[in-house]
TORVO-468382 format. One line per field, with one value per atom (N, C-alpha, C): atom name; x, y, z negated. Coordinates in pm, whole numbers, plus 32768, in hexadecimal, padded with zeros to 4 digits. Atoms other than C-alpha are relative to their C-alpha. Example, Ala and Ser with C-alpha at 12.3 -4.5 7.8 and 13.67 -1.06 7.14 Angstrom:
<pts>
a	N	CA	C	N	CA	C
east	8059	84CE	805A	7FAE	8557	7FB3
north	7F89	7E3E	8078	7F89	7F96	806D
up	8000	7CF4	8000	8006	7D36	7FB7
</pts>
This chain:
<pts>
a	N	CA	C	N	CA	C	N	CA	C	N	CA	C	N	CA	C	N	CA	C	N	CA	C	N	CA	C	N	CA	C	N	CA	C	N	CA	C	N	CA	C	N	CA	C	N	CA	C	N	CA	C	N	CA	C	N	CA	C	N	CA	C	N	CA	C	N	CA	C	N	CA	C	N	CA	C	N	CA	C	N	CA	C	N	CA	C	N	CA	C	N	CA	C	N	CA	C	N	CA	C	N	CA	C	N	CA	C	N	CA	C	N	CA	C	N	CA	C	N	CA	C	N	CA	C	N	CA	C	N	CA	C	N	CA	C	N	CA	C	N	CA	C	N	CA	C	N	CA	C	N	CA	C	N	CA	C	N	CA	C	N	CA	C	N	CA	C	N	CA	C	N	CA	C	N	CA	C	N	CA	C	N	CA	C	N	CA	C	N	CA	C	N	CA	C	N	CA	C	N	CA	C	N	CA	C	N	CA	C	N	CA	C	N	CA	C	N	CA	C	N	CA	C	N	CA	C	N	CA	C	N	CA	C	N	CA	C	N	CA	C	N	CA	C	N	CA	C	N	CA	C	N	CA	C	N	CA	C	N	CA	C
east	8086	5CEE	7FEC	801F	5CA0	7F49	809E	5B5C	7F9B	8038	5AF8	7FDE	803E	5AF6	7FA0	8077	5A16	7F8D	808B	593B	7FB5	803A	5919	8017	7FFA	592D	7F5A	80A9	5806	7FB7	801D	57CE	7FBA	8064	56C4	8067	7F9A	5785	7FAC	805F	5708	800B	8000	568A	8071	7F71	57C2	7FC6	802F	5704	8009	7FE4	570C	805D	7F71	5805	804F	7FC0	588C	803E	7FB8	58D6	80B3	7F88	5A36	8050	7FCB	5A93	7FC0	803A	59A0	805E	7FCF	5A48	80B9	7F7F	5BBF	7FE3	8030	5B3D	7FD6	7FFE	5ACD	806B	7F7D	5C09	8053	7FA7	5CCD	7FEB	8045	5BE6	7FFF	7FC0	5C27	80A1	7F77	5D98	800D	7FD1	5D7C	7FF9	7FE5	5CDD	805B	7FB5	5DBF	8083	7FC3	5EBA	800C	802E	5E37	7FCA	7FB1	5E44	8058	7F3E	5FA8	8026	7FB7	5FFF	7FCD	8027	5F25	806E	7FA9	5FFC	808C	7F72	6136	8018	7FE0	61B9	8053	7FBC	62E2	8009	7FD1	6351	808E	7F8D	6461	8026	7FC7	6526	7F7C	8032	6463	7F85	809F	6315	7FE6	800A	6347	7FF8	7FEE	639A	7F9E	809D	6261	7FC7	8059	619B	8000	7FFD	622E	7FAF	800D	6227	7F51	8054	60C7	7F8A	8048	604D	800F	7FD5	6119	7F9F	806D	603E	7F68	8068	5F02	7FEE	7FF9	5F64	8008	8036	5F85	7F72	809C	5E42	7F91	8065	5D9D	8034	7FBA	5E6B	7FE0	8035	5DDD	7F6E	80CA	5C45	7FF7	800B	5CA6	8007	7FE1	5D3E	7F63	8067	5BF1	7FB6	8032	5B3F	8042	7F82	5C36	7FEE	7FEC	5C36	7F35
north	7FFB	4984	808B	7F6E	4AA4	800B	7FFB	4B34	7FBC	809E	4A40	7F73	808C	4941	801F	7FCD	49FA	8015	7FEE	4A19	7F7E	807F	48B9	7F99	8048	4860	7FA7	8033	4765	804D	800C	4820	8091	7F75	4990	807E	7F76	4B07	8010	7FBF	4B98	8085	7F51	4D05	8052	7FD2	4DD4	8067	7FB3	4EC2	7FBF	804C	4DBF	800C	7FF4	4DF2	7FAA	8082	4C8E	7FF4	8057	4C9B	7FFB	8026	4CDD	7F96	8062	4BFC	7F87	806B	4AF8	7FE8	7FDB	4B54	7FC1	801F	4B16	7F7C	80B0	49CC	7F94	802F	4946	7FC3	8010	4987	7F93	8069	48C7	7F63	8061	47C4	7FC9	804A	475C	7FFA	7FE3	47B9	7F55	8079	46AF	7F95	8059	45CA	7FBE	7FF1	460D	7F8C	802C	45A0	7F60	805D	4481	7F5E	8008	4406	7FCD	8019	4433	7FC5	8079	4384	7F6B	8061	4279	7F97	7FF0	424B	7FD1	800A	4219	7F69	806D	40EB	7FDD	7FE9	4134	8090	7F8C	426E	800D	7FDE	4320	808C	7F73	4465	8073	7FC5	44E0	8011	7FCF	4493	802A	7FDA	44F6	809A	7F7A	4673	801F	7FF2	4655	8008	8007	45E3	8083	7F76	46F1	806D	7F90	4806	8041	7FFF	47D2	8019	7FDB	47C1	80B2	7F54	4915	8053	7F7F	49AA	800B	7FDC	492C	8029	7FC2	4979	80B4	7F6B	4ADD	8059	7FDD	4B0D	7FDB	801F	4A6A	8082	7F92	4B77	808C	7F78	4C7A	800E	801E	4BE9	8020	7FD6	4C18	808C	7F6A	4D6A	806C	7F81	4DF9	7FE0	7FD1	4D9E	8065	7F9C	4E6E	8089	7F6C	4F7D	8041
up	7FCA	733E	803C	7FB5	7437	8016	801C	7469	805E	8008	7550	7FE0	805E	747D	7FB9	803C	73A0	804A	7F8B	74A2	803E	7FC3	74DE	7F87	8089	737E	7FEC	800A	7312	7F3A	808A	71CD	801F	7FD8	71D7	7FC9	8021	71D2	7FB0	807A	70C8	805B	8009	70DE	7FBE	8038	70CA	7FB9	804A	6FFC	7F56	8050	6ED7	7FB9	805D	6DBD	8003	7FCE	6E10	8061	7F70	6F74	8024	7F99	6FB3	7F80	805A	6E74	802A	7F61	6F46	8075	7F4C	706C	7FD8	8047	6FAD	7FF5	8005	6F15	8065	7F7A	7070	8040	7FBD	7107	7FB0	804E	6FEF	8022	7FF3	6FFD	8061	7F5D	718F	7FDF	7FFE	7133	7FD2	8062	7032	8046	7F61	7142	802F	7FA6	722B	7FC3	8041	711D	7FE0	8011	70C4	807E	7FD6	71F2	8046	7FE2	7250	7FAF	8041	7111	8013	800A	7185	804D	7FCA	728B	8000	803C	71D0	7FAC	8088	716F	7FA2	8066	70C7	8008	801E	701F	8044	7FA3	70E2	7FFC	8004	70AB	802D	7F6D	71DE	7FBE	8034	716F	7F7F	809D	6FFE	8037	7FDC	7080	8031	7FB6	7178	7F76	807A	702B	7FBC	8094	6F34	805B	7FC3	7047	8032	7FF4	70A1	7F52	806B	6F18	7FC7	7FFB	6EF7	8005	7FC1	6FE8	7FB3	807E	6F24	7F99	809A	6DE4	7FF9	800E	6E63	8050	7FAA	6F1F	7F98	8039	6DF0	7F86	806B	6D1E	8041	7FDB	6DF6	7FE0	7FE4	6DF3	7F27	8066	6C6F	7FE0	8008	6C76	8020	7FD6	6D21	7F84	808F	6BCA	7FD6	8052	6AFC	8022	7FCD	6BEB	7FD9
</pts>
């Protein structure tokens, strides 16, 4: 998701002043990712090398963008 999509997202920016927003702003993104995801597996009617690697490679990326929207608690 680039920041035009956020920009034409149907959901309100929060005030980036907000202790929430860029963990908002993280969760968002996942959340079209997941979408997005969802889908491409729709899509699929059998499982296939090909699209298993698409699948993993794409959860990858969420699992570390949602491992970052965690990290900014912590920090």
């Amino acid at each position: 998701m680039n920041n035009n999509d956020l920009l034409n997202a149907d959901y309100p920016i929060p005030d980036p002043a907000w202790d929430y927003a860029q963990i908002w702003h993280h969760s968002q993104r996942v959340n079209a990712e997941l979408q997005v995801l969802f889908q491409y597996m729709a899509t699929i009617e059998n499982a296939t090398p090909e699209a298993d690697a698409e699948i993993k490679a794409k959860l990858d990326s969420i699992g570390q963008q949602l491992n970052t929207a965690r990290r900014l608690i912590d920090s």
